[in-house]
C-alpha positions in Angstrom: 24.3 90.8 -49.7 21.2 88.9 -49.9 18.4 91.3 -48.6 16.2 89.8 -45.7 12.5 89.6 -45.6 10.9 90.1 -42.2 7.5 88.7 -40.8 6.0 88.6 -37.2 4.2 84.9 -37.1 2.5 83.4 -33.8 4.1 86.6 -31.4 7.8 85.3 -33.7 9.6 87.8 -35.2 11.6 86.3 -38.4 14.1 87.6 -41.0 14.7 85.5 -43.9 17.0 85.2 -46.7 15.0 82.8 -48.2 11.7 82.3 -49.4 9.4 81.3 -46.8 5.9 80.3 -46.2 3.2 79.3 -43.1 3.9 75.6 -42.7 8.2 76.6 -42.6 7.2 79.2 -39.8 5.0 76.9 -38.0 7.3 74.2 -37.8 10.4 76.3 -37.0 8.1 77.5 -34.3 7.9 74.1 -32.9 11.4 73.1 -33.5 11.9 76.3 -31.2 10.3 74.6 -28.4 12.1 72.0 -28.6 15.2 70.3 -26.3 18.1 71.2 -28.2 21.1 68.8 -28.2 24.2 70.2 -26.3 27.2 69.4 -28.1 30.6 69.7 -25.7 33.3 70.5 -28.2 37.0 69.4 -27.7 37.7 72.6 -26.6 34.9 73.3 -24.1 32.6 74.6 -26.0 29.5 74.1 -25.7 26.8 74.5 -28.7 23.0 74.1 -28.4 21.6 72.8 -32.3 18.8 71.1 -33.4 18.6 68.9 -37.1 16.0 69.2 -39.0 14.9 68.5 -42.5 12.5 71.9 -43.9 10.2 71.0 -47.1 11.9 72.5 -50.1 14.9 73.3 -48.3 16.6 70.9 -46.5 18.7 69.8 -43.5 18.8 72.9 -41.2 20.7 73.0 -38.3 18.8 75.6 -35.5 21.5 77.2 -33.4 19.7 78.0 -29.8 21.4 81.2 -28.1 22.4 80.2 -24.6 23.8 82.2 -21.9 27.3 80.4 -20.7 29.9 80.8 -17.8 28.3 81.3 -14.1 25.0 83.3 -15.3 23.7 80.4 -16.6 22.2 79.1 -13.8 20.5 81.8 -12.6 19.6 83.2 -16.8 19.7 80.4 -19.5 18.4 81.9 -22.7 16.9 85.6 -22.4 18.9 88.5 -23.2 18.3 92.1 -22.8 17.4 93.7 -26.3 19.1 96.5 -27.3 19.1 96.7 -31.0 19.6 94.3 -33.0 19.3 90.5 -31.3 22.1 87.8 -31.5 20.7 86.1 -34.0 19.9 88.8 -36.8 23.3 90.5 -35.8 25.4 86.5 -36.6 23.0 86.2 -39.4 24.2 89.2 -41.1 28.0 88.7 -40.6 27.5 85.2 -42.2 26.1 86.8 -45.5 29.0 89.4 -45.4 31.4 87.0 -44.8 30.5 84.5 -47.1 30.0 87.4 -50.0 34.2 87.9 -48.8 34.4 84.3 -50.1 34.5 82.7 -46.5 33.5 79.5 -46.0 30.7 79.5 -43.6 27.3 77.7 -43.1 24.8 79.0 -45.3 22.0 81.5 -43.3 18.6 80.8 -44.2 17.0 82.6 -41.2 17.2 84.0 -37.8 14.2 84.6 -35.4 13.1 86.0 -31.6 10.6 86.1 -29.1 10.1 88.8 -26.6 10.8 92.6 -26.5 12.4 94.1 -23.9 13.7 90.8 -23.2 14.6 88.2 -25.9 15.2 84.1 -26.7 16.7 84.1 -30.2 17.4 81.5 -33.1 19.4 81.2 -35.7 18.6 78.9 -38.8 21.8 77.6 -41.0 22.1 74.9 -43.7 23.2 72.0 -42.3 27.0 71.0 -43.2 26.4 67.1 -42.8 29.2 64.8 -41.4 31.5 66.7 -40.1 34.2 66.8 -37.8 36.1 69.4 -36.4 39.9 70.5 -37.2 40.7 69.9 -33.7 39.7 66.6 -34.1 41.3 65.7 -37.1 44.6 67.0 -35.8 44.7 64.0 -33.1 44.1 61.6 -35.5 45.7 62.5 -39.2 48.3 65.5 -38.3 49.0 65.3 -42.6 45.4 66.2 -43.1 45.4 68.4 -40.2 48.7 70.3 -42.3 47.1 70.7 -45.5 43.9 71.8 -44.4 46.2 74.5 -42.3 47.0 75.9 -45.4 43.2 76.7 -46.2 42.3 77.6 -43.1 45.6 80.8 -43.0 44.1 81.8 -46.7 40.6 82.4 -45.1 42.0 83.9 -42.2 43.8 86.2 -44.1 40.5 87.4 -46.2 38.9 87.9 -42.4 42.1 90.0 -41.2 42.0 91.8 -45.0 38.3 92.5 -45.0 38.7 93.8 -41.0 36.5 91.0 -39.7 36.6 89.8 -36.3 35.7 86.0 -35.6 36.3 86.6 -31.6 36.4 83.0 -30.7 38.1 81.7 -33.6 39.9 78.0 -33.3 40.4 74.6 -34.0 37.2 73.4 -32.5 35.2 76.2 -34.5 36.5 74.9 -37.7 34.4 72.3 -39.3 35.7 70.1 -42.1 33.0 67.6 -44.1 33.7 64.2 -45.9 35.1 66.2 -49.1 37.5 68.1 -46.8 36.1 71.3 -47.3 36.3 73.3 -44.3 33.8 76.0 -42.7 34.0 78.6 -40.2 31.2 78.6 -37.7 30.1 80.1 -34.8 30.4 84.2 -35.3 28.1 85.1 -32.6 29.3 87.9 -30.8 31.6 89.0 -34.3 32.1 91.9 -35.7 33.6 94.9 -37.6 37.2 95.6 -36.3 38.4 99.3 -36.0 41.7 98.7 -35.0 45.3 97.9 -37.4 45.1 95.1 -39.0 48.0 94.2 -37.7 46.2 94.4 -34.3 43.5 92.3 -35.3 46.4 89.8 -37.1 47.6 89.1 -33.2 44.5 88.4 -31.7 43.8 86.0 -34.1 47.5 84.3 -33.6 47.0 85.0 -29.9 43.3 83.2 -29.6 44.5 80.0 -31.9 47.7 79.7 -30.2 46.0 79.6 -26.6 43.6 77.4 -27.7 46.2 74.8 -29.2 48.4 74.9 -26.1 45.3 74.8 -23.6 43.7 71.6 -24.7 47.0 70.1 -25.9 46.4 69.7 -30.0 49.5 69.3 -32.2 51.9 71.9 -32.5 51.3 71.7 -36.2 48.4 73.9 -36.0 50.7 76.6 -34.6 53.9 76.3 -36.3 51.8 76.9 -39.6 49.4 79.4 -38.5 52.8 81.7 -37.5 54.9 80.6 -40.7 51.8 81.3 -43.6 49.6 84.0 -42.1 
């Protein structure tokens, strides 16, 4: 795993997986204050990023941590520390994973403001026009199918390596022009304790509710059941 520097810059606290310097954390500071666009997923989700180009780097994508469901209107970004934050804790699971031979978006850095309560950041490389398996499905159920196949081997490595993605489906899949495909979104992930058969059905369980819910193809069941 790639060991993470750390620096406190401007009341910021940073850990960093690559090498940065002043101008990078002065203008990820000011990306930080900055409206993040709200994507709305085809499943619901909803994801707050920012794209940015960083000098000697490259296109970034700056994941916001947002609070969701009802609390959201009264709590939109601050958490309660205790330990590590959100971002250092997805930041880490994305090195581990990808070390597993996931595919996942690169992390460059994560970062957070605040001590006993928190915002927090997360900094990825930017995986550029992409759309997600979800989307795909509606449109070219063959590519949807092969893809499948990819998606159950990686699965498989999670389930093998006793990884939990805990909201893992077809609108957290991202596939770019080349159709490569990448996980995302392993906030709230973690180590799993339980059988890995256990941890085999709530993966099954999660996709499958998903697919039914928002009414994708039944292709992305039929072969998650048959391969994994």
């Amino acid at each position: 795993m790639t060991i993470t520097q750390r620096k406190i810059y401007d009341s910021y606290h940073f850990g960093f997986s690559f090498e940065l310097n002043d101008q990078h954390f002065r203008h990820l500071i000011k990306l930080f204050n900055k409206p993040a666009k709200i994507s709305n997923s085809i499943l619901g989700g909803r994801r707050s990023v920012l794209i940015d180009e960083m000098n000697a780097i490259g296109s970034v994508a700056i994941k916001f941590y947002h609070r969701g469901g009802i609390v959201r209107h009264f709590i939109k970004n601050s958490y309660l520390k205790c330990g590590k934050t959100r971002g250092e804790r997805e930041h880490e699971l994305l090195q581990k994973v990808r070390n597993f031979g996931i595919s996942a978006p690169e992390p460059i850095a994560f970062a957070y403001r605040g001590s006993f309560f928190y915002q927090a950041w997360l900094v990825t490389r930017e995986i550029k026009q992409h759309l997600t398996l979800a989307q795909i499905s509606l449109s070219d159920q063959n590519l949807a199918g092969i893809l499948m196949q990819e998606v159950v081997k990686q699965i498989s490595i999670l389930i093998n390596k006793n990884i939990l993605h805990v909201d893992l489906h077809p609108g957290n899949i991202i596939v770019n022009q080349q159709n490569q495909i990448y996980f995302i979104d392993f906030d709230k992930g973690s180590i799993y304790s339980g059988s890995k058969n256990k941890l085999k059905s709530r993966y099954v369980s999660r996709w499958n509710r998903s697919v039914l819910k928002h009414k994708l193809p039944k292709i992305l069941t039929e072969l998650m059941q048959i391969n994994l």
